[in-house]
Structure formats: C-alpha cells, structure tokens
ZATISE-829585 format. One line per 3 residues: number of its first residue (from 1); their letters; for each residue x, y, z of C-alpha. Coordinates in steps of 0.001 Angstrom, whole numbers. Example, Ala and Ser with C-alpha at 12.3 -4.5 7.8 and 13.67 -1.06 7.14 Angstrom:
BEGIN
1> AS> 12300/-4500/7800  13670/-1060/7140
//
This chain:
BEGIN
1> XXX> 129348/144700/94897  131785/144969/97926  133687/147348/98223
4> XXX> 137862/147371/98874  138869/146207/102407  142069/148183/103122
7> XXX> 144730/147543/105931  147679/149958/106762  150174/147085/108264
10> XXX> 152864/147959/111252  155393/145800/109538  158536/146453/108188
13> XXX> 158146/145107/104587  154448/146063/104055  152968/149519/104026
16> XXX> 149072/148331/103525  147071/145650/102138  143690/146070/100454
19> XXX> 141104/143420/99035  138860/143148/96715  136090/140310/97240
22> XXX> 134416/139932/94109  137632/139823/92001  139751/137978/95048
25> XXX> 142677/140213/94196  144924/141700/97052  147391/144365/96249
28> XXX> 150417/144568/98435  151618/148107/99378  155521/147071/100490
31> XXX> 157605/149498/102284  160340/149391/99415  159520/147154/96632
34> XXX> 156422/149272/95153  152846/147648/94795  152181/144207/93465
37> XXX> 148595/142733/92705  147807/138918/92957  144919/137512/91848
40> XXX> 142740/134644/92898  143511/134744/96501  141225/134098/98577
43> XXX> 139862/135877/101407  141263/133393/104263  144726/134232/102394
46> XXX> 144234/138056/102963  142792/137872/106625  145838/135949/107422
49> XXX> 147996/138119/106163  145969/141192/108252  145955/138983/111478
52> XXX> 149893/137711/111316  152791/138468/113694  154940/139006/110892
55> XXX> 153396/139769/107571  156533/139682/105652  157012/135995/106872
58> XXX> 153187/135190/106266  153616/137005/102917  156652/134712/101800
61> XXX> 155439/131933/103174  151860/131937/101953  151400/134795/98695
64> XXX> 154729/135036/97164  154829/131642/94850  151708/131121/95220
67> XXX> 149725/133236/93165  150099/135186/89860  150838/138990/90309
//
C-alpha cells in the first residue's frame, strides 16, 4: 500500500493537495472554502494540478465538474 503524497501549494485558492494512489482520491485543502475529497482521479490529474502555474485555474478547469466529491 502507498502511502499519501501531500503538496503544500503557493497558490492563492489552495492551501495543499494530498493523494492517495490505491483509492485515486485527492483531497483539496483551499485557502477559504474548507477541504473537499474527489474520487477516481487519477494520478496524471493530481500531478497536474502539483506542476500548474495556476492551480486554481487547473483546478476549475480540470477537477471541479469533473469528478464526484
């Protein structure tokens, strides 16, 4: 079992990130909204997220609609 991959994010709408690979759920940390979990995201979802210029856009571009929290 692997354990959590977590990410504290410089970003003004997200706190951290963490990941957890054998479930494929992410939980979002935001900076005002509280923390939201989506499920059955996969990994290339969350590294994006990690490695984005902006990871509120990525976020409402990418996670937002498009997976159950």
């Amino acid at each position: 079992m692997a354990e959590p991959e977590e990410v504290v994010l410089s970003s003004s709408a997200i706190r951290s990130v963490s990941y957890e690979f054998d479930t494929q759920t992410l939980e979002i940390v935001f900076q005002q909204r509280g923390t939201y979990t989506y499920t059955s995201v996969p990994e290339s979802i969350f590294r994006g997220l990690v490695n984005a210029p902006s990871a509120g856009k990525y976020f409402n571009l990418f996670i937002r609609d498009g997976f159950p929290a």
